[in-house]
C-alpha positions as CSV (number, residue, x, y, z in Angstrom):
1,X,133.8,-11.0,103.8
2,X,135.2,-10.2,100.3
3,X,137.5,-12.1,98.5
4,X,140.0,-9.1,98.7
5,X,139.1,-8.6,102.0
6,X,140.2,-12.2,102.9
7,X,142.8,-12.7,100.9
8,X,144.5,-9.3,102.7
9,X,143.8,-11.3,105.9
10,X,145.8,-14.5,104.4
11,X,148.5,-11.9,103.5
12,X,149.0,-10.7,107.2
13,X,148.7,-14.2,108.6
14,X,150.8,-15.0,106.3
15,X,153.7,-12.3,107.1
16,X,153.1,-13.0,111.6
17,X,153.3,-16.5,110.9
18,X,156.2,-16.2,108.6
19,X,158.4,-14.2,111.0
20,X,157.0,-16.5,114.2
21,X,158.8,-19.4,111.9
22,X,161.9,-17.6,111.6
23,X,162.3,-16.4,115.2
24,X,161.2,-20.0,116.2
25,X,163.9,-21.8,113.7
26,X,166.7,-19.0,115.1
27,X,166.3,-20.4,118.3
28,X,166.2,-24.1,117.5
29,X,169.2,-24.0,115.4
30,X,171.0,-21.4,118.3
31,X,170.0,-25.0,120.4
32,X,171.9,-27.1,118.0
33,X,175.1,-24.9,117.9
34,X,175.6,-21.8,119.7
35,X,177.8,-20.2,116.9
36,X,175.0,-20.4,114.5
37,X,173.1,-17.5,113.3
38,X,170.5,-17.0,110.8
39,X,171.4,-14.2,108.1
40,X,169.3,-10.8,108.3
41,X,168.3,-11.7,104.4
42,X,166.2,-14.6,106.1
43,X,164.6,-11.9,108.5
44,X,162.9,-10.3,105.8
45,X,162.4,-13.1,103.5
46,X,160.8,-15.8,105.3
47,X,157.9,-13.3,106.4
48,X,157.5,-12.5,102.8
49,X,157.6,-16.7,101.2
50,X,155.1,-17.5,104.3
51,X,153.0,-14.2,103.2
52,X,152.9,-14.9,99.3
53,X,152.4,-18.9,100.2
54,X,149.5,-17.9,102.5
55,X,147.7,-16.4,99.9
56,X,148.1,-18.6,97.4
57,X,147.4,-21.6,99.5
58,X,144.1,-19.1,100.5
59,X,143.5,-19.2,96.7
60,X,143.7,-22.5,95.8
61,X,141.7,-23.5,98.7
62,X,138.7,-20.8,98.5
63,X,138.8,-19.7,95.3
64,X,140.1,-22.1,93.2
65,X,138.2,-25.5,94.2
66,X,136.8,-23.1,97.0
67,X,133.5,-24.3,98.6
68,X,133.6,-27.7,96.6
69,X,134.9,-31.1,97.9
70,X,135.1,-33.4,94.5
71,X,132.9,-30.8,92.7
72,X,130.1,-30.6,95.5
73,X,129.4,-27.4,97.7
74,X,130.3,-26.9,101.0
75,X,129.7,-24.8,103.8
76,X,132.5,-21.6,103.7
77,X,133.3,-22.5,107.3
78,X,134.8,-25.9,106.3
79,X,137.1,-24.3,103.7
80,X,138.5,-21.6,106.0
81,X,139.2,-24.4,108.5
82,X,140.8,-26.4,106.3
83,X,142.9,-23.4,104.8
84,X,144.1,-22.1,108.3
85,X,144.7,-26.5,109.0
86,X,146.7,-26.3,106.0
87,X,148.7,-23.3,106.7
88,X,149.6,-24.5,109.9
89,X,151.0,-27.9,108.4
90,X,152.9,-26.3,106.5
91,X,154.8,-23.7,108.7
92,X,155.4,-26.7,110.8
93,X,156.6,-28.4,107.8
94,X,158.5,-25.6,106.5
95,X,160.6,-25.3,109.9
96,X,161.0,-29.1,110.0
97,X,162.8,-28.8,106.6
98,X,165.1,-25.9,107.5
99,X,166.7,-27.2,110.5
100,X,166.9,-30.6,108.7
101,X,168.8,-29.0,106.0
102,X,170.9,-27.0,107.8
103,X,171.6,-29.4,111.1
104,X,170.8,-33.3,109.6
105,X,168.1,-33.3,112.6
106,X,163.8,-32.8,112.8
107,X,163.6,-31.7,116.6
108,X,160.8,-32.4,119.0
109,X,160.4,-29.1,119.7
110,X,158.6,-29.3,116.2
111,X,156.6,-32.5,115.9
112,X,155.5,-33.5,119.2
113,X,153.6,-30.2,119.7
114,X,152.4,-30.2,115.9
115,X,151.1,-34.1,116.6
116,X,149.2,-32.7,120.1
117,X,148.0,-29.6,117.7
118,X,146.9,-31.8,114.7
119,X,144.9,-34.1,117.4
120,X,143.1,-31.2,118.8
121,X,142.4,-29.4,115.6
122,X,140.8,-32.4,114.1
123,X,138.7,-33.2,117.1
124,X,137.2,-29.2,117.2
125,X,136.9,-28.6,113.5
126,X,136.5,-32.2,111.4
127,X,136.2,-30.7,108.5
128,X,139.2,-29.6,108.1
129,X,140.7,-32.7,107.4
130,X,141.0,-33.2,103.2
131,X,138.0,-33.2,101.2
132,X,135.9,-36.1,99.3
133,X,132.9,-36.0,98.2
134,X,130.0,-38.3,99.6
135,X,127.3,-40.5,97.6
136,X,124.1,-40.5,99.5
137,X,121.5,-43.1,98.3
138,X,118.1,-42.6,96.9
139,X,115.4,-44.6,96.4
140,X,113.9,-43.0,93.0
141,X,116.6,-41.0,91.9
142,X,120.4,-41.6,91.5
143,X,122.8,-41.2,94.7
144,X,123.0,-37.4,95.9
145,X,126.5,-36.3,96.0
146,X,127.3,-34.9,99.6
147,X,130.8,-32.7,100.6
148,X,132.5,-34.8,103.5
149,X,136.2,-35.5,103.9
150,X,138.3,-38.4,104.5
151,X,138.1,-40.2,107.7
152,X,139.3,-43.5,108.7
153,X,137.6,-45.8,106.3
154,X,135.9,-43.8,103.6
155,X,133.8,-40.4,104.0
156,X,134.0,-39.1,107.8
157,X,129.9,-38.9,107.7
158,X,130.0,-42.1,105.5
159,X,128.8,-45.8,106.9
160,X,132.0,-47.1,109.0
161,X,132.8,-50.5,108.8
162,X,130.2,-53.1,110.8
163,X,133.4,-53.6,113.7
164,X,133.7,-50.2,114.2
165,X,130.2,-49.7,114.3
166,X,129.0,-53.0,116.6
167,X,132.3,-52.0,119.0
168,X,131.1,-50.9,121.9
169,X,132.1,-46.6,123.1
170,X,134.1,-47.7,126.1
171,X,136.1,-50.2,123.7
172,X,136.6,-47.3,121.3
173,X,138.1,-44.9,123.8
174,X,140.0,-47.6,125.3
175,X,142.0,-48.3,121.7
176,X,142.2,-44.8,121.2
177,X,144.1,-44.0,124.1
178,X,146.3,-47.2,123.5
179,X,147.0,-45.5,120.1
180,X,148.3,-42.5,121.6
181,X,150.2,-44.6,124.3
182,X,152.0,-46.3,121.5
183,X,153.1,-42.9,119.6
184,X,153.7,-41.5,123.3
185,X,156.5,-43.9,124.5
186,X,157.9,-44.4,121.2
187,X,157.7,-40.5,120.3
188,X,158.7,-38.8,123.5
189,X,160.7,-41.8,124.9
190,X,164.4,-40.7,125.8
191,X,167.4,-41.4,124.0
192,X,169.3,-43.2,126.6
193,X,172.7,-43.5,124.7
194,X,172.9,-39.6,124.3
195,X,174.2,-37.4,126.8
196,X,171.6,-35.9,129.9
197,X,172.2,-32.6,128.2
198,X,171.0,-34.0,125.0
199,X,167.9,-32.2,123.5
200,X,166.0,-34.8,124.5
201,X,166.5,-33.5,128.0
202,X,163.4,-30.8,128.1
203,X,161.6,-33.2,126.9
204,X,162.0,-35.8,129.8
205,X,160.7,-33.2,131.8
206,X,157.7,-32.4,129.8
207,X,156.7,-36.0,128.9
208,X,153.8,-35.9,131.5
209,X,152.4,-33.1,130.5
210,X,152.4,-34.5,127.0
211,X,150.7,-37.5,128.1
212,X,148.3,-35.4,129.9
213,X,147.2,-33.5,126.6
214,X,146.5,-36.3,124.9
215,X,145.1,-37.9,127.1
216,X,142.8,-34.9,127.8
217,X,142.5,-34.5,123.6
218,X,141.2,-38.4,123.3
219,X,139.0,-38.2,126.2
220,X,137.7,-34.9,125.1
221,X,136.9,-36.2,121.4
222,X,134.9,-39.6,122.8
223,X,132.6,-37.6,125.1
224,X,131.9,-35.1,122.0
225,X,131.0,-37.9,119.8
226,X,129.9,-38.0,116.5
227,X,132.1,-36.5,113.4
228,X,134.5,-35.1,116.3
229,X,135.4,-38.8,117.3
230,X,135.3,-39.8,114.3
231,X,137.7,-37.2,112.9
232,X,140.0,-38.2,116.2
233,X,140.0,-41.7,115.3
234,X,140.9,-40.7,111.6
235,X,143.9,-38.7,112.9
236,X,145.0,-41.2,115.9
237,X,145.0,-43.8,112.8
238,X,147.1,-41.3,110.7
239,X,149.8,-40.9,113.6
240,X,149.8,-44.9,114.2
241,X,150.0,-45.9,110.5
242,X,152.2,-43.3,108.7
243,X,155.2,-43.4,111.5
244,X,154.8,-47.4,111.9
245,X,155.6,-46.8,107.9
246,X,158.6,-44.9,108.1
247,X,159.7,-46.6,111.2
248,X,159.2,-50.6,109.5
249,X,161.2,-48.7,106.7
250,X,163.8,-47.2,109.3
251,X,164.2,-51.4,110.8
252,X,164.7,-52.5,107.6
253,X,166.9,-50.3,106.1
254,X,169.1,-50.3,109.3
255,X,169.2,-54.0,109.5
256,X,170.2,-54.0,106.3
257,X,173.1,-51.7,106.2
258,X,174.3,-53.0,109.7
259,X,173.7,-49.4,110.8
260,X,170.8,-47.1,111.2
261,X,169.8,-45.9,107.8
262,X,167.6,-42.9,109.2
263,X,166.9,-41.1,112.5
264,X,163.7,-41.4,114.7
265,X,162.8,-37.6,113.9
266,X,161.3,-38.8,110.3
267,X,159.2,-41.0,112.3
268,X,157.9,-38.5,114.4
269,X,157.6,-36.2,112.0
270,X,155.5,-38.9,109.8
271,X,153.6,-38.8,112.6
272,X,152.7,-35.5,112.8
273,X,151.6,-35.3,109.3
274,X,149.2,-38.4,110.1
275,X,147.7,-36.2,112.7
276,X,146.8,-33.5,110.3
277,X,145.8,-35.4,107.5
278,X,144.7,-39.2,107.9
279,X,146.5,-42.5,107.0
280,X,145.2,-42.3,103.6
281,X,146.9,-39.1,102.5
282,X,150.3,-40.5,104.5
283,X,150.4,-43.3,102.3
284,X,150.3,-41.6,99.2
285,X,152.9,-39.1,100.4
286,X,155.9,-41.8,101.9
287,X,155.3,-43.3,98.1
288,X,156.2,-40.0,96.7
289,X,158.8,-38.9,99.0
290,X,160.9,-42.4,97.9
291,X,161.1,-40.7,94.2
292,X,161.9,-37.0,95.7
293,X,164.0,-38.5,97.9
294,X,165.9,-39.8,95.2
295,X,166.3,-36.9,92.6
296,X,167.0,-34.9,96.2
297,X,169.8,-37.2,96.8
298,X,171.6,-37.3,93.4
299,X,171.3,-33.1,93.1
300,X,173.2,-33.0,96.4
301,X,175.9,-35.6,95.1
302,X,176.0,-33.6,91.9
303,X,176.2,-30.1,92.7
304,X,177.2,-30.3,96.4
305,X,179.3,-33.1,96.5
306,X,177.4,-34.3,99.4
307,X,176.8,-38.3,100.0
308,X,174.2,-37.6,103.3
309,X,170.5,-37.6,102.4
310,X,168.6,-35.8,104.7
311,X,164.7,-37.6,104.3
312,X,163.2,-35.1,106.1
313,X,162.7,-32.8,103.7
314,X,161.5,-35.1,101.0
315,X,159.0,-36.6,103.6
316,X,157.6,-32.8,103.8
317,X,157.6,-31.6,100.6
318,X,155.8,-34.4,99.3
319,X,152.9,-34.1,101.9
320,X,153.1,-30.5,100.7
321,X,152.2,-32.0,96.8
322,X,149.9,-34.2,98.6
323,X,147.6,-31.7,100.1
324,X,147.7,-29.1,97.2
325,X,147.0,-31.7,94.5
326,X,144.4,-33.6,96.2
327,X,141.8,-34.0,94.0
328,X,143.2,-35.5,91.2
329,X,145.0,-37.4,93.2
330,X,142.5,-38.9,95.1
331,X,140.4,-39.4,92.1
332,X,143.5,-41.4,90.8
333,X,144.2,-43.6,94.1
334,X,140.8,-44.3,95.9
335,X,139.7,-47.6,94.4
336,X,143.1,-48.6,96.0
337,X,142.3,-48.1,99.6
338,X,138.8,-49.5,99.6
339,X,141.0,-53.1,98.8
340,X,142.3,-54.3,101.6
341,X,144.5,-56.6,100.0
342,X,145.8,-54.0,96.8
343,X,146.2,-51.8,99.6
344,X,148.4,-53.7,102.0
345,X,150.3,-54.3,98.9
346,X,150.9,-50.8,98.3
347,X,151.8,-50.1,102.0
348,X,154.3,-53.3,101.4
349,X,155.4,-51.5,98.3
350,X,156.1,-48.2,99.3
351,X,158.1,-49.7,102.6
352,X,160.0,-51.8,100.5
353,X,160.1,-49.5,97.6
354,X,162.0,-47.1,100.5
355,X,164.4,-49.6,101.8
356,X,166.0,-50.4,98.6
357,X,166.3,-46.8,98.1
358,X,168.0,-46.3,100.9
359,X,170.1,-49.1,100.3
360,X,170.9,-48.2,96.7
361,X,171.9,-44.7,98.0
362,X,174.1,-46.3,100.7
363,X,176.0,-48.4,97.6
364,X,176.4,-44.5,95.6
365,X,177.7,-43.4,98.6
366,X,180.2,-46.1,99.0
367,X,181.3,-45.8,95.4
368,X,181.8,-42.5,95.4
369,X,183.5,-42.4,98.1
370,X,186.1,-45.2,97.1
């Protein structure tokens, strides 16, 4: 197809999936508080901000460093992947951020399908997780440069590390499915101390047949094998390490504030985003979210008079920067994961770079308050 052709097609998309996010966010915040209804100006104009975002996220991806992962080639099938990935990400991003805004809360009805989704999508089309580029040896020339994307430890089609490769399959699909056990009872696990009406209450109900999609997902990636396990692993390590993140951050905080310092929705919605992207990118983005966070924090005091900090949306727009400045980056932060020790410093970092800010905010909030 033609470039105008296609970027018509990102238009359209754009406009459904633009009015599917604000019929889908009318009803979730109709769930929070009956007397709550979106104005008809958001009708119109979320259709047309998903439509304009569509094709620009089309053009950046395509056109702009279209077809080339770290200035290599690459088939147009992986680009359009990743562009409809992206696209997805980011209306579930987008509707995670309204109802954050406008009700202090990231519901399930948001991230534990867009976790199930992320799983899947990575497990049918690997490529559409974020792009590197690949150095293939030679032995009289100099290493041939490859398009690939990030898996768990380096370039998806890459050498993985000798444990993963001397581990047995059956050992593989076994941790895999204790991965998703672990974001399954934490993620879907009933609040107890709210009420049976709570809006964790569909989700009670539904917690088998999450389990049973996941478990059907995993399964479905180790018999598949090859870049689609891979890519699985990538994302199951993505779920596992970017909400253990925010929720090491959310037990520090909270123990030191002698209260919780955030909810368990920015864990799950971490989590999510880990699905989609990989660990690596997850990092990268809770580091950034700290300094949105902040400025975020002291507009709302500012001009709104407000103390509370939603996170959410900091968490979201910085996996938004994330994914649309990639490259530079990742050309910027690599040499840093392939470290172990600089990097579990960073990880440290970044969890106790997001504690203090959370307990500095706390401290503005009590002084301008008193």
């Amino acid at each position: 197809m033609t470039p105008m052709v296609t970027g018509a097609a990102a238009f359209v998309i754009g406009l459904i999936g633009g009015r599917l996010l604000g019929i889908g966010v009318g009803r979730l915040l109709e769930a929070e508080d009956r007397g709550l209804r979106l104005s008809r100006r958001m009708d119109w104009l979320a259709p047309v901000v998903a439509a304009c975002a569509a094709v620009a996220l089309w053009r950046w991806e395509v056109v702009a460093r279209g077809l080339v992962a770290e200035g290599v080639l690459e088939p147009e099938w992986a680009s359009t992947a990743r562009v409809i990935a992206h696209g997805l990400l980011g209306l579930l991003l987008a509707a995670a951020t309204w109802v954050d805004l406008r009700q202090r809360v990231i519901p399930d009805a948001i991230t534990i399908p867009g976790v199930l989704v992320g799983l899947a999508w990575a497990t049918i089309w690997p490529q559409s997780l974020l792009p590197v580029a690949r150095e293939v040896p030679r032995v009289f020339a100099e290493p041939l440069l490859e398009a690939d994307v990030l898996g768990l430890a380096g370039p998806l089609q890459g050498p993985w590390p000798a444990w993963l490769a001397a581990a047995p399959a059956l050992t593989g699909l076994v941790a895999a499915l204790a991965a998703f056990a672990v974001w399954w009872t934490v993620g879907t696990c009933p609040d107890p101390s709210e009420e049976p009406r709570s809006r964790w209450a569909w989700l009670f109900g539904l917690r088998g047949l999450v389990a049973v999609a996941g478990v059907a997902v995993v399964v479905g990636g180790w018999v598949a094998g090859g870049d689609h396990w891979r890519a699985l692993a990538s994302a199951l390590a993505g779920v596992i390490v970017s909400a253990g993140m925010i929720w090491l951050t959310r037990a520090g905080a909270s123990l030191a504030l002698g209260r919780e310092a955030m909810g368990l929705g920015d864990v799950t919605l971490m989590a999510m985003v880990g699905a989609w992207l990989g660990w690596q990118p997850c990092v990268l983005t809770c580091f950034l979210a700290v300094f949105i966070g902040l400025a975020h924090g002291v507009v709302q005091l500012v001009v709104h008079g407000e103390a509370e900090l939603p996170f959410g949306p900091s968490l979201c727009a910085a996996a938004a920067i994330v994914v649309v400045a990639w490259r530079p980056v990742w050309q910027q932060t690599a040499v840093f994961f392939e470290r172990p020790l600089e990097m579990a410093a960073v990880v440290g970092a970044v969890i106790a770079l997001t504690g203090a800010t959370l307990w500095m905010w706390h401290r503005v909030r009590r002084f301008s308050a008193g």
